[in-house]
N, C-alpha and C positions, 0 to 999 in steps of 0.2 A: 532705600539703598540704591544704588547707580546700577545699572546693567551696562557691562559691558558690549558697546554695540562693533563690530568690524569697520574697518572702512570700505571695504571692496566684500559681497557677497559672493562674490564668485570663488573669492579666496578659500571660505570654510570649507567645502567638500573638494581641496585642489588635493591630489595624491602625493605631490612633491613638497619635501621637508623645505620648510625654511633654511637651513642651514645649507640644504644641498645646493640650493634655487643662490642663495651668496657665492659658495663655490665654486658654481659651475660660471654663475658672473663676473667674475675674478678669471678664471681661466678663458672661456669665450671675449671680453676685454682684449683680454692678453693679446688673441690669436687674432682678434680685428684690428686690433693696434698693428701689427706685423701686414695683416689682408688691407690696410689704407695705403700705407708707404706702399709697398707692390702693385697695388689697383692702380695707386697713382702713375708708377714708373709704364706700368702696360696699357695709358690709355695715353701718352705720350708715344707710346709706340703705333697704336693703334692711328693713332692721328698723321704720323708722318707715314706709314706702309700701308694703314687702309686695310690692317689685318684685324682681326676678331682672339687678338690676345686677351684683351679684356675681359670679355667671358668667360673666355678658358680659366682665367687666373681666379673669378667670384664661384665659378663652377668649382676647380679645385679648392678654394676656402669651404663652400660649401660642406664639401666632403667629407674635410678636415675637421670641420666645428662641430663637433656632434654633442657638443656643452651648452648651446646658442637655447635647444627645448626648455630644457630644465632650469634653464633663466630667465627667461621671455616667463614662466610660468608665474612666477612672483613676484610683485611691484620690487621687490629687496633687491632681486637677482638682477631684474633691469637696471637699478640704479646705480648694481654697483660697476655690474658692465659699460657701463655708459661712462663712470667717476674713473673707471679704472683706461675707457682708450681716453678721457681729457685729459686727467691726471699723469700718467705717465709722459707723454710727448710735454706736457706742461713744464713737469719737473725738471726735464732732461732741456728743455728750452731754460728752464731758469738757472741750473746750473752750468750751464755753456754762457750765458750772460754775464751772471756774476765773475765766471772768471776770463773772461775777456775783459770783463772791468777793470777786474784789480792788476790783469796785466796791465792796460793803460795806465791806469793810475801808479803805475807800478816803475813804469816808460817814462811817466811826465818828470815824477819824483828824483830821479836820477838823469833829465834833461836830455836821456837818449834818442829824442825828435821833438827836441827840441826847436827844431825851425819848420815843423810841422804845427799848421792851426786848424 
């Protein structure tokens, strides 16, 4: 008969549920998807004034993320934190596309620039 083998040994003796280690990656996700767009605006800052916003702003995520252990802790939780900063910014890029298309296509259809190529 098969034994069931693990993938990761390290997993068997880990204290953190599976289920909590996905939740907590779903919400850490969340909060680094929020901590990229901001990181990004304060190291634009950082660049032009030659301040140390930047830190400040990964110091204050830090803080704030107190979901980030208990996901790291389980291949699950990583992956979903990870699914969850592409995915979101992904989604929200494919639905600003989509409808900027159909506006276009929407513009051509009715020849309102129309002397636009």
């Amino acid at each position: 008969m098969a034994k069931f083998v693990p993938l990761i040994p390290a997993e068997e003796n880990n204290p953190t549920n599976l289920f909590v280690s996905i939740g907590a990656g779903l919400v850490s996700g969340l909060i680094k998807t929020v901590e990229g767009v901001v990181s990004l605006g304060a190291e634009l800052v950082d660049l032009g004034a030659d301040s140390n916003t930047a830190g400040k702003v990964e110091q204050f995520f830090d803080d704030v993320n107190i979901f980030e252990d208990e996901a790291q802790d389980r291949v699950a939780g990583r992956l979903v934190e990870v699914f969850t900063q592409i995915g979101l910014p992904a989604g929200a890029g494919a639905k600003l596309a989509t409808k900027m298309a159909s506006k276009a296509i929407k513009a051509k259809k009715t020849g309102k620039y129309a002397n636009l190529k």
